[in-house]
C-alpha positions, 0 to 999 in steps of 0.5 A: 550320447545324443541329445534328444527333444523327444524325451517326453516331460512330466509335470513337476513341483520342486520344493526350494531350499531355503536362500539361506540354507545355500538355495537360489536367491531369485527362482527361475520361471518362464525360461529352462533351467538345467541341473543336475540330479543326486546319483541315479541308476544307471547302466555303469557299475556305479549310480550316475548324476543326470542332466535334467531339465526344468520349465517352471511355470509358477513359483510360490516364494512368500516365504523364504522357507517355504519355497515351492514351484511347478512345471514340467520336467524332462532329462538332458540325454534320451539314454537317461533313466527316464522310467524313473519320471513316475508319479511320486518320484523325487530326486534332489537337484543341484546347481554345481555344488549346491543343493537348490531343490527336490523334485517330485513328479506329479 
């Protein structure tokens, strides 16, 4: 598997957990930040987690529950489902273990 930086972005929100539901305590922005997706489908038998990576460029995080970010998106892999990147699509992402936030394409 190759890494490829022409694996095109689309634009982005991600709706943050909560910091006190486990989400991240300081959002990231203006740098990428990498993370893995809930189980997607994939060319293997069983659905696979995909490396996928998020360039935020503004966070809203007034209050702790409604957290919200936008930006841009793209997975790791170039062999990665990226047809799925469509308009509407959303996907939970995770920080090791921790669920930290769902992505909806724009």
């Amino acid at each position: 598997m190759s890494q490829s930086p022409k694996t095109p972005s689309v634009a982005v929100w991600v709706h943050w957990i909560p910091y006190a539901q486990g989400g991240k305590k300081t959002l990231p922005q203006d740098h990428l930040y990498y993370v893995v997706t809930e189980a997607l489908p994939c060319t293997l038998p069983d659905p696979c987690a995909w490396s996928l990576v998020l360039a935020i460029t503004e966070n809203d995080d007034a209050a702790d529950e409604h957290r919200y970010g936008v930006g841009y998106a793209h997975f790791l892999m170039d062999n990665a489902p990226s047809a799925l990147l469509i308009s509407g699509f959303t996907v939970a992402i995770y920080e090791g273990p921790h669920k930290v936030g769902l992505v909806e394409v724009i």
